[in-house]
C-alpha positions, 0 to 999 in steps of 0.5 A: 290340116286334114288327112288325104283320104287314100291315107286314111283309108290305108290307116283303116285297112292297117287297123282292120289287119291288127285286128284281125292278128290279134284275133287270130293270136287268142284264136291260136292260144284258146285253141293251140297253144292252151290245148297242148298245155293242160294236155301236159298238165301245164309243164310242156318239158318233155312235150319240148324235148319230144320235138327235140328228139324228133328234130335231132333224129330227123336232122341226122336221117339223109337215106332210105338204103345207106351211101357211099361215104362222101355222098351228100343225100337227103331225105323226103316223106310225103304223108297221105292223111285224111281230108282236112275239114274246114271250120 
């Protein structure tokens, strides 16, 4: 029995698109994740409860003045940085 051609292409592009995950995976632990790891000289507790606090503070954080009580509010930041160079 052979294969019909459109399914080994779509095979082909299947394996292509693993490749290029895993890729992109050791791309990302090389120079993400391993970073943030001997930054914290290999124990990433406080870096966790960091995020943590922030996410806490931020979940609880719905206005700029204050409301009225049984006002349900929320809050937005836009950040203007610098130009994100390409690689």
């Amino acid at each position: 029995m052979t294969v019909p051609r459109p399914l080994m292409k779509a095979q082909q592009r299947l394996d292509d698109g693993v490749q290029e995950l895993l890729d992109g995976m050791i791309k990302f632990d090389e120079e993400g994740i391993q970073k943030l790891y001997d930054a914290f000289d290999g124990d990433l507790t406080d870096f966790a409860d960091r995020l943590n606090a922030i996410q806490k503070a931020g979940s609880n954080y719905n206005s700029f003045g204050g409301t009225e009580e049984g006002v349900d509010s929320s809050v937005k930041f836009v950040i203007k940085t610098g130009a994100v160079k390409s690689l």
